[in-house]
N, C-alpha and C positions, 0 to 999 in steps of 0.2 A: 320895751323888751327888745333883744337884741339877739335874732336869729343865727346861732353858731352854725357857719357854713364849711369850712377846711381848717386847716392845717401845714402850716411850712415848717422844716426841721433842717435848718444848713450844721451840721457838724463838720467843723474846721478839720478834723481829721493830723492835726498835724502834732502833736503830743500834748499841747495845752487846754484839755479839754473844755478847752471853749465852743461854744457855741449858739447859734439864735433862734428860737423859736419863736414862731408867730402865729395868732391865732386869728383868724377872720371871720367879721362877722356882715348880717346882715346889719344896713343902717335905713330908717326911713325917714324922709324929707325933711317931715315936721317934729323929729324930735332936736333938740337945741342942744349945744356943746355937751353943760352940765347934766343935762337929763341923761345922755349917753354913758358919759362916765361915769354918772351913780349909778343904771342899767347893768354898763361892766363889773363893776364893786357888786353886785347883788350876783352876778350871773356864776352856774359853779362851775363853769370855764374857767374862771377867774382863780377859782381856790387851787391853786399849784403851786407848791412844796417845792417846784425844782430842782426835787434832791433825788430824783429817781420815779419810776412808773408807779408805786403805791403812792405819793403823796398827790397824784392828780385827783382833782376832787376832791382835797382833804378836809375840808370844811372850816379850816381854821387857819389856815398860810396862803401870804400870796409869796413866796420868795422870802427872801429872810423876815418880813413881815407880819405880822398879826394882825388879820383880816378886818378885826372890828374893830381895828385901833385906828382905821385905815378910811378917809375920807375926798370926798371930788374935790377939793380945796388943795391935797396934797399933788395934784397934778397942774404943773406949770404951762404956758404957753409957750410956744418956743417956733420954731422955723423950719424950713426943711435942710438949709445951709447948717446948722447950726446943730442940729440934730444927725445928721450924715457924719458932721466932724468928730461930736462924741463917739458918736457909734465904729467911725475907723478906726477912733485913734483906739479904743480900747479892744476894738479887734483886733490891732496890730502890738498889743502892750507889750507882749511873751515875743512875738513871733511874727516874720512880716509874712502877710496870706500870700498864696499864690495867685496865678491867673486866675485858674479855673474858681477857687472859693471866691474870689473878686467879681468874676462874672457874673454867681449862685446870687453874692449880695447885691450887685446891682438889680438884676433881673428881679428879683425876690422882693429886696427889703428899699436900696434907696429911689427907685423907679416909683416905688407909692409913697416913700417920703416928696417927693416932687411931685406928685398929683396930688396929692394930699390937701383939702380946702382948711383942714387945722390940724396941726400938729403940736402934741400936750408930751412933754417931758415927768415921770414920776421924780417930785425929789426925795431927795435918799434921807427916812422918818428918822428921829431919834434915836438911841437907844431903848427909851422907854418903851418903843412901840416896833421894838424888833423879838424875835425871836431867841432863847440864851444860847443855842447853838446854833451859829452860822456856818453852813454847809459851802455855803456859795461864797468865794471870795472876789468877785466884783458881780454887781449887776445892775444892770441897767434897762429901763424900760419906755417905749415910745408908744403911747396913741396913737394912731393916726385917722382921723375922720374925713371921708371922702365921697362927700354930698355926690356930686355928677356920678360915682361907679353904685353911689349906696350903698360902704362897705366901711366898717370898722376894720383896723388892724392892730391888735396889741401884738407889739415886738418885744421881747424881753430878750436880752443877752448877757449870758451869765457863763459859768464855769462848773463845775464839778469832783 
């Protein structure tokens, strides 16, 4: 089980409604990678639609996604280096951020991508197992599990 603790909400503000959300959770010693991120797949933190404040909790999306289409297999292993780049580069794709949004994500999102003991990349499912209408036109989503603070982070950065 994975105790939902906050909430981070960086909106870019700057006309390309992008922006990051991340949701944080409690993490305990002894549960292992997989078991976490089945945890999160089950968790209704998890069920968000992304497409606006009715679809949190929707029971049936995670992001253009179909929840039960959706398994701990589908999240990769990845880096903190490597993971940071995706997440610039597609933060900067429309529009390059300013300081200040630069600083929100350092402080925010890539400071626990760097502390981070595993960090799992979602790869982007099939068609089969997406949703027929995609609201979102990029999105991208980070794990991050961090044994020493005991905190899950799902990062997802999307559009609107």
């Amino acid at each position: 089980m994975l105790p939902y603790r906050d909430s981070v909400f960086v909106n870019f503000s700057n006309g390309t409604y992008q922006w990051v959300h991340m949701k944080l959770f409690g993490l305990s010693v002894e549960v292992d990678d997989a078991s976490a991120l089945a945890c999160l797949l089950k968790s209704s933190y998890y069920r968000d639609g992304y497409c606006g404040p009715e679809a949190r909790n929707c029971g049936v999306l995670h992001g253009p996604y179909v929840i039960e289409q959706m398994r701990v297999s589908d999240f990769v292993a990845t880096n903190a280096a490597d993971a940071s780049a995706e997440l610039r580069g597609w933060a900067e794709y429309y529009w390059k951020l300013d300081d200040q949004q630069r600083e929100e994500l350092e402080l925010q999102v890539y400071s626990r991508m760097r502390r981070a003991t595993a960090v799992y990349r979602l790869a982007r499912l099939p068609k089969d197992r997406r949703v027929d209408y995609e609201i979102n036109f990029h999105f991208t989503e980070f794990v991050l599990l961090d044994r020493e603070a005991g905190e899950l982070a799902l990062v997802v950065g999307t559009d609107d």
